[in-house]
VOBA-1610 file (N, C-alpha, C; in pm, whole numbers, padded with zeros to 5 digits, always signed):
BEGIN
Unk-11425-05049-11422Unk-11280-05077-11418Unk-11247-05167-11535Unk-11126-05121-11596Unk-11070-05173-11717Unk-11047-05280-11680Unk-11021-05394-11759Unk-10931-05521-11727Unk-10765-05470-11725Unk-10707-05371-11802Unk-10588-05327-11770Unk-10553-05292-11618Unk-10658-05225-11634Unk-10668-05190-11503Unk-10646-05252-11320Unk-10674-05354-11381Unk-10675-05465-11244Unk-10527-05523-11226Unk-10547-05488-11091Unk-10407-05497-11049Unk-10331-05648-11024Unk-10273-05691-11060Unk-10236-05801-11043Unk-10144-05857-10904Unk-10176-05934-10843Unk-10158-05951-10705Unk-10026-06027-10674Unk-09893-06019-10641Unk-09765-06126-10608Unk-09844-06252-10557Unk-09790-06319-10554Unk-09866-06483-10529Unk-09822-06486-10399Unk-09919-06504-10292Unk-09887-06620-10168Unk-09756-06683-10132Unk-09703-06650-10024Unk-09554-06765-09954Unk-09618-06922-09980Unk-09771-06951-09956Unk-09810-07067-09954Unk-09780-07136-10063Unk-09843-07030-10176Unk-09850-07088-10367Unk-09745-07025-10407Unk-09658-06963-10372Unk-09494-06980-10432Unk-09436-07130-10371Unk-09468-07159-10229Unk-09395-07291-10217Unk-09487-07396-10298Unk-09598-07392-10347Unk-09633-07506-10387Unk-09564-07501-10496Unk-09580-07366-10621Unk-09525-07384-10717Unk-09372-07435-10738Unk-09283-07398-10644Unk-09181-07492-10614Unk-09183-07584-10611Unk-09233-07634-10561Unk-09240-07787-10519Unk-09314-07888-10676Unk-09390-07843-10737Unk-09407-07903-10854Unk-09299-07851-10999Unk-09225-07784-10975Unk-09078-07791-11049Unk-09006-07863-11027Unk-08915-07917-11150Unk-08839-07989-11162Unk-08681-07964-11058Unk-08633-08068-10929Unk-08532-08016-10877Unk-08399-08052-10908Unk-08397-08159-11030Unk-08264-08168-11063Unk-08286-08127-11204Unk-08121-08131-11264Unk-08113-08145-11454Unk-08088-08278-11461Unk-08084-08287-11569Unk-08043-08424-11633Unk-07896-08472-11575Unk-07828-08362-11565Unk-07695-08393-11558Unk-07663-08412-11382Unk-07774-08329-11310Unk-07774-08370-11186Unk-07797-08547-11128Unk-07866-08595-11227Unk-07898-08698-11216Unk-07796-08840-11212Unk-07734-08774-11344Unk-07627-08864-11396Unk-07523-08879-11276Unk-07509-08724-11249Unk-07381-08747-11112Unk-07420-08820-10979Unk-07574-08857-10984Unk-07551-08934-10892Unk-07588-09071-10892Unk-07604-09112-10986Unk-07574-09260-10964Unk-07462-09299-10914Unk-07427-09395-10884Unk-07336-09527-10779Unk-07226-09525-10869Unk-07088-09471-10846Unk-06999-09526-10941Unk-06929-09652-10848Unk-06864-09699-10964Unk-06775-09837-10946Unk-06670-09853-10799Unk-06638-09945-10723Unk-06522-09872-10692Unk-06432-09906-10760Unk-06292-09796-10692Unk-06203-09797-10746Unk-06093-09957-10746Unk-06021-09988-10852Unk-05977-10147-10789Unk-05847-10133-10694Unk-05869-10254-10605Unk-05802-10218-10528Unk-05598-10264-10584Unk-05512-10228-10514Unk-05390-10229-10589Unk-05308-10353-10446Unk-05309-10496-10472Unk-05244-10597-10386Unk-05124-10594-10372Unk-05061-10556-10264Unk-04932-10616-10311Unk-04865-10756-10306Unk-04805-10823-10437Unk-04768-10951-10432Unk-04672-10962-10278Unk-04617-10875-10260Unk-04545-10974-10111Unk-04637-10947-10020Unk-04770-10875-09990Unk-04868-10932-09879Unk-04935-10998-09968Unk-04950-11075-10068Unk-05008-11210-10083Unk-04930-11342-10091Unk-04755-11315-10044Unk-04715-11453-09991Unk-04670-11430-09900Unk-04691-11315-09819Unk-04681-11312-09670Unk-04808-11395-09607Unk-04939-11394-09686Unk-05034-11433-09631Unk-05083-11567-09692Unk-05021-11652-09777Unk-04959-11749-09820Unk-04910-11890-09749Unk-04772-11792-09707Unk-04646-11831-09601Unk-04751-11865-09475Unk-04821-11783-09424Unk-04889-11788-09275Unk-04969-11900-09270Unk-05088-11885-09404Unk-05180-11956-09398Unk-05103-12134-09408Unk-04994-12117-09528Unk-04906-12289-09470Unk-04822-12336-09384Unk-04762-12221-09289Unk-04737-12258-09136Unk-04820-12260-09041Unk-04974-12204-09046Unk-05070-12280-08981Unk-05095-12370-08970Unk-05118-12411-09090Unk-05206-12575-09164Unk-05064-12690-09125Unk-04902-12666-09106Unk-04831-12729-09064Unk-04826-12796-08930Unk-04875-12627-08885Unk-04845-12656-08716Unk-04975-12757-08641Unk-05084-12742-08746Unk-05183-12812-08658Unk-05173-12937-08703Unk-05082-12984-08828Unk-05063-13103-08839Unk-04998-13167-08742Unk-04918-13091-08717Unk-04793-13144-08616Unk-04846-13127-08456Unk-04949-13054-08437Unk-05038-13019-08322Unk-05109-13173-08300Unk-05167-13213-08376Unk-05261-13339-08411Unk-05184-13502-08403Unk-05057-13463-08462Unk-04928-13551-08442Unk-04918-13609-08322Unk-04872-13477-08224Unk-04842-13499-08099Unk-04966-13538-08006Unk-05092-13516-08039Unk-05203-13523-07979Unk-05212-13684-07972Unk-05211-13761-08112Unk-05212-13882-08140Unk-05136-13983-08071Unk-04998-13924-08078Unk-04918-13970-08030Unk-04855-13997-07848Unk-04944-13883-07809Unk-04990-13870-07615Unk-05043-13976-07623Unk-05166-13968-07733Unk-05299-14075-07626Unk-05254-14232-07690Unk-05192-14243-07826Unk-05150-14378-07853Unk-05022-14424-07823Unk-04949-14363-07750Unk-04841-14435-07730Unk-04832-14550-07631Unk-04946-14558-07583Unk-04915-14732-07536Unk-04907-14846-07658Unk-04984-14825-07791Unk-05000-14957-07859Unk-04846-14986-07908Unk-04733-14854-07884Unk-04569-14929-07901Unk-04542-14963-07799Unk-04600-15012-07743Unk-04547-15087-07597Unk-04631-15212-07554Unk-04753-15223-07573Unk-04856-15321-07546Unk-04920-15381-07682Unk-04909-15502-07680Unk-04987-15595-07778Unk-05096-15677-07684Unk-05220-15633-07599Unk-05301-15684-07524Unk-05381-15796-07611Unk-05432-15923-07553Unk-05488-15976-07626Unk-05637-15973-07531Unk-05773-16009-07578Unk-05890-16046-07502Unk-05916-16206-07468Unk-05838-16259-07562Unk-05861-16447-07579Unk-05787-16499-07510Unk-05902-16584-07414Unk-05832-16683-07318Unk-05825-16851-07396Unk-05742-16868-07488Unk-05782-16989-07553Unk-05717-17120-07498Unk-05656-17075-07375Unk-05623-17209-07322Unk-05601-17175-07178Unk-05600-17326-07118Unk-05633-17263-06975Unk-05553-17428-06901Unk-05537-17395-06767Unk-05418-17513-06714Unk-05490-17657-06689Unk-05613-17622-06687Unk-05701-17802-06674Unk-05629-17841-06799Unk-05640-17820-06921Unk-05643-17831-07037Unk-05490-17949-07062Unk-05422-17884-06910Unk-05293-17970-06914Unk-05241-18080-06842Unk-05389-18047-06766Unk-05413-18145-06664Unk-05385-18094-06520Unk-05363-17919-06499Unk-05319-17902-06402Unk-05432-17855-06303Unk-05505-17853-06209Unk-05647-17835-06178Unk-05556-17651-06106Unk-05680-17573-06167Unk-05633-17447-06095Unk-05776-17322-06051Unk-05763-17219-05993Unk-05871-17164-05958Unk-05893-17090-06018Unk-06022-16949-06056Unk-06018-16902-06139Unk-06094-16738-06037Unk-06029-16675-06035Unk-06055-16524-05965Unk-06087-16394-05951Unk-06178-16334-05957Unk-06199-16215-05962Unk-06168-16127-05877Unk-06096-16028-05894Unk-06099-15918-05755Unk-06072-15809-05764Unk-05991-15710-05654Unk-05985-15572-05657Unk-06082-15482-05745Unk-06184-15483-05598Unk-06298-15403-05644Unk-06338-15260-05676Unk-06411-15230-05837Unk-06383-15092-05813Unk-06491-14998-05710Unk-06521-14861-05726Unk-06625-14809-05682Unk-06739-14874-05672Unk-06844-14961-05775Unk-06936-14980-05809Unk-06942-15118-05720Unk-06848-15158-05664Unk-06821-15310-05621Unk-06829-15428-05718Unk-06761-15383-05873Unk-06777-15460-05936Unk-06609-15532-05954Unk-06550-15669-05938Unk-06413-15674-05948Unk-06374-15641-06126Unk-06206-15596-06119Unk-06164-15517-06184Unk-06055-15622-06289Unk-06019-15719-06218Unk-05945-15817-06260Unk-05961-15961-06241Unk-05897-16078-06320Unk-05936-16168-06378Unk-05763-16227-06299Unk-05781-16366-06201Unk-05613-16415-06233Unk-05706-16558-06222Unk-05541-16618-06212Unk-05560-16791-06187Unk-05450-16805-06076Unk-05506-16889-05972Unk-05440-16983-05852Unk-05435-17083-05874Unk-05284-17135-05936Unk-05248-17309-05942Unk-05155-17367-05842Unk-05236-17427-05689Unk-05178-17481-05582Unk-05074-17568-05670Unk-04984-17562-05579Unk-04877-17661-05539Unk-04943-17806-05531Unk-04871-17957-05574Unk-04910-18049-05546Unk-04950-18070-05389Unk-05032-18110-05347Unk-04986-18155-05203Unk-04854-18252-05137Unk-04785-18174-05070Unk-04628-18261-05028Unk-04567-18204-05120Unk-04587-18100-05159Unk-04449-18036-05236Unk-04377-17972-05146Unk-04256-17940-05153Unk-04137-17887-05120Unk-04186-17717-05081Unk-04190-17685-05201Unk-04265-17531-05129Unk-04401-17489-05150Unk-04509-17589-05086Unk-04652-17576-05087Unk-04707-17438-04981Unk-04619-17417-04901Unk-04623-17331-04830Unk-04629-17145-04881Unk-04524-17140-05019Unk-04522-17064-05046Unk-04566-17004-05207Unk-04562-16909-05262Unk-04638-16893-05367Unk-04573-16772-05443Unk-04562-16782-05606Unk-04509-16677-05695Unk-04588-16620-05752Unk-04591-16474-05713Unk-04696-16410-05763Unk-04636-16365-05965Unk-04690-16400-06019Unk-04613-16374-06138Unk-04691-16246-06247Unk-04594-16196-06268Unk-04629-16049-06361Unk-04593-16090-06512Unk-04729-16082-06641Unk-04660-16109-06715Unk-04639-15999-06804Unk-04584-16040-06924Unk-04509-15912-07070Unk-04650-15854-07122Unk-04579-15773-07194Unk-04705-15661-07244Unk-04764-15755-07386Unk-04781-15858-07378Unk-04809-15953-07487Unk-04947-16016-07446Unk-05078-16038-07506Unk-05128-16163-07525Unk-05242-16178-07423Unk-05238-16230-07341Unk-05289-16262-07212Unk-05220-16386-07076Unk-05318-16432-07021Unk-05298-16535-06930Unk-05280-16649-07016Unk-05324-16678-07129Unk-05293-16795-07216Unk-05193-16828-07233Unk-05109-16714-07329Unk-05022-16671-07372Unk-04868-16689-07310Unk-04899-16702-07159Unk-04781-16708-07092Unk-04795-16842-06998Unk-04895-16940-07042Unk-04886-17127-06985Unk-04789-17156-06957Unk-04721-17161-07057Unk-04570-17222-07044Unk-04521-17191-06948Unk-04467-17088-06933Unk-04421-17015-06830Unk-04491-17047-06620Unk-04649-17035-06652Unk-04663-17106-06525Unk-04675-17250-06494Unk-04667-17311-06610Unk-04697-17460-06579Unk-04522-17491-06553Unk-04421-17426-06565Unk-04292-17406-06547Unk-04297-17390-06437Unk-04339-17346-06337Unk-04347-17256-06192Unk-04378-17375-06099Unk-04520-17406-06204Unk-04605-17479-06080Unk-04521-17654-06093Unk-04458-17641-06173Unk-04353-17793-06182Unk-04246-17770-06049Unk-04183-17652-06019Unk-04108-17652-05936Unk-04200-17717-05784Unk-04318-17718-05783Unk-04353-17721-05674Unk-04385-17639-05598Unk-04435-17495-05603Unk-04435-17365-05572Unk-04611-17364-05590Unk-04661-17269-05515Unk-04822-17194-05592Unk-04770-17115-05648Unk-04883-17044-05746Unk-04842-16977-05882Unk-05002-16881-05851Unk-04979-16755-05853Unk-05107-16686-05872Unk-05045-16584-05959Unk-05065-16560-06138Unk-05071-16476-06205Unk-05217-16441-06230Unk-05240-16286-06298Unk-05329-16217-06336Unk-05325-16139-06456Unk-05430-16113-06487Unk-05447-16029-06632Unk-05456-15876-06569Unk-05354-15762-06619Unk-05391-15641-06633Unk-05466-15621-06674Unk-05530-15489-06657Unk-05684-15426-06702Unk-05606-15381-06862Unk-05675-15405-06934Unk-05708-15401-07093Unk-05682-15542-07170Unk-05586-15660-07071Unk-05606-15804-07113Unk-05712-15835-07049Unk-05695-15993-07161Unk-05794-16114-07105Unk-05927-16104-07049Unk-05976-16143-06954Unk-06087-16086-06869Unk-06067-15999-06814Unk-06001-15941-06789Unk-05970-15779-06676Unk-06106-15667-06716Unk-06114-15612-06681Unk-06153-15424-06733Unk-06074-15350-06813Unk-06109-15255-06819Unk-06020-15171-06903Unk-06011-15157-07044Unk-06018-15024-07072Unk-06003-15028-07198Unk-05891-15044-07265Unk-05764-15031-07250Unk-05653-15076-07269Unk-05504-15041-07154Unk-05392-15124-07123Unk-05318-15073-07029Unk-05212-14991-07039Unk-05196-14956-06931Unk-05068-14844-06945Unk-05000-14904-06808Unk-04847-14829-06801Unk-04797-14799-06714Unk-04848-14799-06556Unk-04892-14667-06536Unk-04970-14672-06458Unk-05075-14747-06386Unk-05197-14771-06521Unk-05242-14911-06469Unk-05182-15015-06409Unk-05107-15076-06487Unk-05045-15204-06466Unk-04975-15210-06289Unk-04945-15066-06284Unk-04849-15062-06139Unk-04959-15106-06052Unk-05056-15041-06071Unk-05211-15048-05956Unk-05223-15186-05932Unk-05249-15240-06065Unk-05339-15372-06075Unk-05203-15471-06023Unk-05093-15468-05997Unk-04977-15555-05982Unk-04998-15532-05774Unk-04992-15384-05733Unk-05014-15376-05628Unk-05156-15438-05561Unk-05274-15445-05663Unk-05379-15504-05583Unk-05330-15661-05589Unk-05272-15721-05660Unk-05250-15842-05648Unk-05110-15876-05534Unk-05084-15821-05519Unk-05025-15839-05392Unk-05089-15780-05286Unk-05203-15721-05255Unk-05287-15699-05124Unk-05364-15836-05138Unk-05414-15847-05293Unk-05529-15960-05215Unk-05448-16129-05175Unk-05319-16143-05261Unk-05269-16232-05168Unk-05238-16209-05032Unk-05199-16121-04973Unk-05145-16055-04825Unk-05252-16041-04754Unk-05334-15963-04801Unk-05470-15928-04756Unk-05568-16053-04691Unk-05611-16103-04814Unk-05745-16186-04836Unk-05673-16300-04817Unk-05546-16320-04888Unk-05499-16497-04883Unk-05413-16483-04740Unk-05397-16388-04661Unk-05321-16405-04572Unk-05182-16460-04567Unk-05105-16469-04694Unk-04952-16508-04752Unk-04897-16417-04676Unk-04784-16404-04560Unk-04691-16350-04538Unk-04579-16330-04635Unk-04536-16195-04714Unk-04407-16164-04775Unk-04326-16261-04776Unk-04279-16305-04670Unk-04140-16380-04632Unk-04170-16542-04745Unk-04313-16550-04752Unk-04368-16640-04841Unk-04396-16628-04981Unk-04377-16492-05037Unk-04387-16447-05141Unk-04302-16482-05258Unk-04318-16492-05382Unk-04193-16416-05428Unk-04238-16367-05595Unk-04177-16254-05626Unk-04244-16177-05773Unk-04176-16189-05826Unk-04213-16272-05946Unk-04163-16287-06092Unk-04182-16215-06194Unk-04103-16140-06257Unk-04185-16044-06406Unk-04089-16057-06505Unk-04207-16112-06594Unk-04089-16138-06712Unk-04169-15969-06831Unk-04067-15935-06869Unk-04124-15856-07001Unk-04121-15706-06930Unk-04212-15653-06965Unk-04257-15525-06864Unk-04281-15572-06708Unk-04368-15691-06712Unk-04377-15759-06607Unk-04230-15710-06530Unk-04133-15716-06541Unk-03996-15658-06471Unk-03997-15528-06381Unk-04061-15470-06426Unk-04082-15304-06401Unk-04180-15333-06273Unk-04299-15395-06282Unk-04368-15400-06167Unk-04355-15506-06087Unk-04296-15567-06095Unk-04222-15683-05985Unk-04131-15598-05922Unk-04002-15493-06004Unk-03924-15408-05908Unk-03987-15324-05803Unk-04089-15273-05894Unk-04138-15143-05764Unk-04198-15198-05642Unk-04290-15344-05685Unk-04339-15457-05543Unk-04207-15523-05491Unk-04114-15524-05502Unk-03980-15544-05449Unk-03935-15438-05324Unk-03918-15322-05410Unk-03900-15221-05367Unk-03994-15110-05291Unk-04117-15200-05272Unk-04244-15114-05205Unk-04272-15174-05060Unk-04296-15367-05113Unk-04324-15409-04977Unk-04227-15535-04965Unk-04076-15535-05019Unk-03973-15677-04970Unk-04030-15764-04982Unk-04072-15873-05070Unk-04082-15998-05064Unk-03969-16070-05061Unk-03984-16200-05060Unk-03906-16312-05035Unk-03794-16276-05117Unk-03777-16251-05233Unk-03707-16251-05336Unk-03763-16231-05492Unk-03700-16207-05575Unk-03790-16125-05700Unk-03714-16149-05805Unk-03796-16231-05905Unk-03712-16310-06049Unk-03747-16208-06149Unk-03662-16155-06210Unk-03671-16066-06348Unk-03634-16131-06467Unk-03738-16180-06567Unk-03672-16283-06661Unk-03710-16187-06802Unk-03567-16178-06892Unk-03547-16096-06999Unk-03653-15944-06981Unk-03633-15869-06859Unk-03653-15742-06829Unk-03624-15645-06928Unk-03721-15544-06936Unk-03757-15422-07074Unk-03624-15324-07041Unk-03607-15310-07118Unk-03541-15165-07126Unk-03632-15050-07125Unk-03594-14905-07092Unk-03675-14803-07048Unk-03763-14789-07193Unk-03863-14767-07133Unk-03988-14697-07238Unk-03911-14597-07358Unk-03860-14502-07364Unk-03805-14428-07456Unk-03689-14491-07527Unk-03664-14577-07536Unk-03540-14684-07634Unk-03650-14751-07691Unk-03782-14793-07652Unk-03878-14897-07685Unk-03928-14798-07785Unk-03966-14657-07747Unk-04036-14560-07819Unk-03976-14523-07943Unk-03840-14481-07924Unk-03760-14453-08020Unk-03766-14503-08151Unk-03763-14699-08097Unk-03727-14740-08226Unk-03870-14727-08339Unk-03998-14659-08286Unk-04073-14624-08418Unk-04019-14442-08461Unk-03987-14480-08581Unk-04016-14341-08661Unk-04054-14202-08624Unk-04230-14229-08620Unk-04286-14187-08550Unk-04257-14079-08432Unk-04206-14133-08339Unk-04191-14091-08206Unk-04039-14020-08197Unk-03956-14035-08332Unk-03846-13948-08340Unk-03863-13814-08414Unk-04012-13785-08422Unk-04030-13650-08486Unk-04117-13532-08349Unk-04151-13601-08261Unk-04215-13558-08156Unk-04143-13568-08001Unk-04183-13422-07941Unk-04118-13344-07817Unk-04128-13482-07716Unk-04063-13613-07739Unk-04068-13717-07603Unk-04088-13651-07513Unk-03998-13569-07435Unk-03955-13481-07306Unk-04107-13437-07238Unk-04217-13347-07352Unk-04322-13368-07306Unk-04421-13428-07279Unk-04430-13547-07416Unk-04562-13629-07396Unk-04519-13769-07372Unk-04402-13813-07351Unk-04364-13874-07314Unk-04423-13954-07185Unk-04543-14058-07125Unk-04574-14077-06999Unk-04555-14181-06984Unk-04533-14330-07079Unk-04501-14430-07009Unk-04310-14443-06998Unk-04288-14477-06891Unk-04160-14472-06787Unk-04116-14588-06810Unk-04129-14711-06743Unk-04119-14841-06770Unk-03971-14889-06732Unk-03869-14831-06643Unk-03764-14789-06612Unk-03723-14912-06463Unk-03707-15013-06497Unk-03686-15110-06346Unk-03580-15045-06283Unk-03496-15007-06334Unk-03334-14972-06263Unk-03369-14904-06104Unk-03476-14772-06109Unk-03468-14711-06037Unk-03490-14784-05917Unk-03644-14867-05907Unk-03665-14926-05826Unk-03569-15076-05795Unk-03476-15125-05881Unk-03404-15177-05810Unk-03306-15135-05722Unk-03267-15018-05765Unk-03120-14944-05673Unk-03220-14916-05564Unk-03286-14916-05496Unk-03377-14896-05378Unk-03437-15057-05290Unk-03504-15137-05373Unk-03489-15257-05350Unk-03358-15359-05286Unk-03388-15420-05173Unk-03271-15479-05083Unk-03322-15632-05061Unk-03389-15687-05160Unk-03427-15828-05175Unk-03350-15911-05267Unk-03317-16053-05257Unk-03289-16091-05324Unk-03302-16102-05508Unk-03226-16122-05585Unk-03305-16115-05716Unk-03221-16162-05826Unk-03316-16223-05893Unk-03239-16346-05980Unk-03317-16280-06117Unk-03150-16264-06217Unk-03183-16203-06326Unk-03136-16356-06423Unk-03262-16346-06492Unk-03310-16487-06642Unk-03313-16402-06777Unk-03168-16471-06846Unk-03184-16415-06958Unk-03229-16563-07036Unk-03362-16543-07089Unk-03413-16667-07158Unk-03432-16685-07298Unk-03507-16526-07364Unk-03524-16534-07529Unk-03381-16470-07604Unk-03331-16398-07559Unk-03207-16316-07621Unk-03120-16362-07596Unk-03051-16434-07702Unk-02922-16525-07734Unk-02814-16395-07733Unk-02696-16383-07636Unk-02605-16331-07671Unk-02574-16280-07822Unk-02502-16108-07809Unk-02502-16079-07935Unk-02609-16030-08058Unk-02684-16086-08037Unk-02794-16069-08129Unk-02910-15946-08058Unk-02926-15858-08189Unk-03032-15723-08097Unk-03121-15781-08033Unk-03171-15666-07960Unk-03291-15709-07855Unk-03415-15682-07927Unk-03509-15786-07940Unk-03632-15723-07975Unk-03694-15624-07933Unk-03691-15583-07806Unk-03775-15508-07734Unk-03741-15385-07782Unk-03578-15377-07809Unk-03531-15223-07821Unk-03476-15185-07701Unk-03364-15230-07708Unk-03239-15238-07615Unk-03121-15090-07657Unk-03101-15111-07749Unk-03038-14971-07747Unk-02965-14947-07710Unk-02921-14824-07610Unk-02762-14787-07482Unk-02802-14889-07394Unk-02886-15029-07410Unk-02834-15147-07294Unk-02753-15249-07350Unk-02730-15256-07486Unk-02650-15351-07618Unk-02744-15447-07627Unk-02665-15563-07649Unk-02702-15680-07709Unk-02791-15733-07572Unk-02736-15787-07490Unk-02813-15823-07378Unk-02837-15716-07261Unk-02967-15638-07260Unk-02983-15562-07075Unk-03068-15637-06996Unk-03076-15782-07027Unk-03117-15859-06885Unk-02955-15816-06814Unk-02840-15886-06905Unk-02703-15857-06809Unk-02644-15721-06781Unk-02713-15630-06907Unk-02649-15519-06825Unk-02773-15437-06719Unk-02863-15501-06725Unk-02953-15402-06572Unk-02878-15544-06438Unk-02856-15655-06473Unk-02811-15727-06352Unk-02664-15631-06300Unk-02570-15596-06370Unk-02474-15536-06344Unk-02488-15409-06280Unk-02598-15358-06322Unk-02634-15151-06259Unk-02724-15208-06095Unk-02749-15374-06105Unk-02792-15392-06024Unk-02727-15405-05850Unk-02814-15402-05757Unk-02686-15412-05591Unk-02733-15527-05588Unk-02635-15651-05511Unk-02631-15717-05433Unk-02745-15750-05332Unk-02781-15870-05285Unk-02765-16031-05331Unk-02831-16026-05485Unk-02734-16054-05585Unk-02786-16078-05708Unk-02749-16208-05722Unk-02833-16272-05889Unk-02786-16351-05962Unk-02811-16358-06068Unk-02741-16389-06206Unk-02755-16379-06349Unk-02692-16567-06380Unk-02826-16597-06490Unk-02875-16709-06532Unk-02872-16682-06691Unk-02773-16694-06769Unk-02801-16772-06904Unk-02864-16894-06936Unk-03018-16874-06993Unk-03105-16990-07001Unk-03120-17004-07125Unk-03092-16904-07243Unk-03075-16903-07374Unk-03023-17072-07459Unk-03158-17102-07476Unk-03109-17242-07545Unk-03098-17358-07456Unk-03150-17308-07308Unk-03151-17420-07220Unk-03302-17513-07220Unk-03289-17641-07175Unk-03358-17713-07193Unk-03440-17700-07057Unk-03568-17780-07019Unk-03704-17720-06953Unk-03617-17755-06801Unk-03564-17869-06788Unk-03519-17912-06659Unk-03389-17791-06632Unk-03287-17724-06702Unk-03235-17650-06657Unk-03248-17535-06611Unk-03444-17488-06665Unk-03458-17368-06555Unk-03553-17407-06477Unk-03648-17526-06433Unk-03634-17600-06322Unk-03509-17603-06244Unk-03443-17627-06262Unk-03304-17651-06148Unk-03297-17482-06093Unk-03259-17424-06201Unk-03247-17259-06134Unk-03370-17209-06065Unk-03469-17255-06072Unk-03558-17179-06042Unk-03576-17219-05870Unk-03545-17380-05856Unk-03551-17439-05700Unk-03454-17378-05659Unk-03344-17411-05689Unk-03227-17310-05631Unk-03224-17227-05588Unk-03326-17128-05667Unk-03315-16964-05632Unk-03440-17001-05476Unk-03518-17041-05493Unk-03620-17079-05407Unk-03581-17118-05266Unk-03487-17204-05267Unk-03403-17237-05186Unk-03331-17164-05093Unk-03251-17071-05168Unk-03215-16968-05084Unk-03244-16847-05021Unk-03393-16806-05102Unk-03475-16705-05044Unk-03570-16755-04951Unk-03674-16881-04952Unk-03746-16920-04892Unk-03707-17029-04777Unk-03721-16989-04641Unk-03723-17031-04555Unk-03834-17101-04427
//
């Protein structure tokens, strides 16, 4: 057999696919088309980029003003309270011998508050009876000496106390609320513990002190109840910062501080002392729709048995005299 001759054989399904498979499966140009093109850029429109602008700086507004009001919930006692911790003077100091008290216990049975008991001379006139006294959102028990060594001259006992966030008290600072508590435990533990009958009582509040002398007026009747240069409502006090005229009062608004109410309910005697506010001249506190003087205009919104005392510029013996007087006719 020739070599022409020999027949030449079609190749295998096996070795046709191999030979496939070692050929080339793209061109050049197959190649090119597939690389990664760019994308395309995208086309912004300027008013959705100060639509989204606009949003992003009425966010960043609102949580300012979110943060505002937040601040302004939890600090709005420091426009109302100037608490002090320093007891830098005390009634020995004046020669007056007095006691020194802890009480109203909390959970833990630890007491919660700090006062002082300065008896009456012995053979005084009203040794029998005793002024529980509430003082201003100022300072401490120091702070307001004057004022009880004033008391305890009439001849009267004198038991004031420090709210929780003054003086020795507890607390991290006071409010409203507090102050109502801690005013009511001090009238249980005289009633309570000192066994003082009401009819023997009588609550003095000068400052804010006013506000919680009314509602112990108006809760459990004491003898009679001295309001000397009494606050005007919390929101005239609030107002006059800045501050608090850019934010929803109506909501975060929580200290009240409002005596009126609880006097129109109150049926005790009560003797209104206008002592630091000279006629005419604004009120420090922030008096406002009460004018120049609202010791006289809450005595006026006030009911019957009243009395109003201009002490403005009076000398120490003329509110001695008012003060027996008033004593006089409530205490029996």
């Amino acid at each position: 057999m020739t070599p022409s001759s020999v027949a030449t054989a079609p190749p295998s399904s096996a070795a046709s696919a191999a030979f496939r498979l070692n050929l080339p499966t793209s061109s050049p140009s197959d190649k090119q088309l597939a690389k990664p093109s760019r994308p395309a850029p995208v086309d912004v429109s300027p008013r959705w980029l100060l639509t989204a602008f606009a949003a992003t700086l009425l966010l960043a507004v609102f949580c300012g003003y979110a943060a505002l009001c937040l601040l302004f919930y939890q600090g709005q006692w420091q426009l109302i309270y100037q608490p002090s911790r320093a007891i830098s003077d005390t009634p020995l100091r004046h020669g007056v011998p007095f006691d020194n008290f802890e009480f109203a216990v909390d959970e833990a049975g630890r007491p919660t508050l700090n006062g002082w008991y300065i008896p009456a001379d012995p053979g005084s006139k009203y040794a029998t009876a005793t002024v529980l006294y509430l003082h201003d959102a100022r300072g401490s028990l120091s702070d307001c000496l004057p004022a009880l060594l004033a008391l305890h001259a009439t001849g009267i006992n004198v038991f004031a106390f420090d709210y929780r966030g003054f003086g020795f008290s507890s607390g991290a600072h006071p409010t409203e609320r507090l102050a109502t508590e801690d005013s009511v435990a001090a009238w249980t533990y005289l009633t309570d513990l000192r066994h003082i009958p009401p009819r023997n009582l009588v609550v003095f509040g000068d400052g804010v002190g006013a506000t919680f002398a009314a509602h112990l007026a108006a809760q459990f009747a004491p003898a009679g109840v001295i309001l000397e240069d009494p606050n005007p409502p919390a929101r005239q006090i609030l107002l006059s910062d800045a501050r608090a005229r850019i934010v929803p009062l109506w909501l975060l608004q929580t200290e009240k501080l409002d005596p009126a109410s609880d006097l129109a309910t109150a049926h005790v005697p009560r003797l209104f002392l206008n002592v630091r506010n000279p006629r005419g001249a604004p009120n420090p506190r922030g008096a406002g729709a009460l004018g120049s003087d609202p010791t006289r205009a809450l005595f006026e919104a006030s009911f019957y048995p009243k009395q109003y005392v201009d002490l403005h510029s009076a000398p120490a013996s003329a509110i001695t005299t008012t003060l027996q007087r008033f004593f006089d006719d409530v205490l029996h």
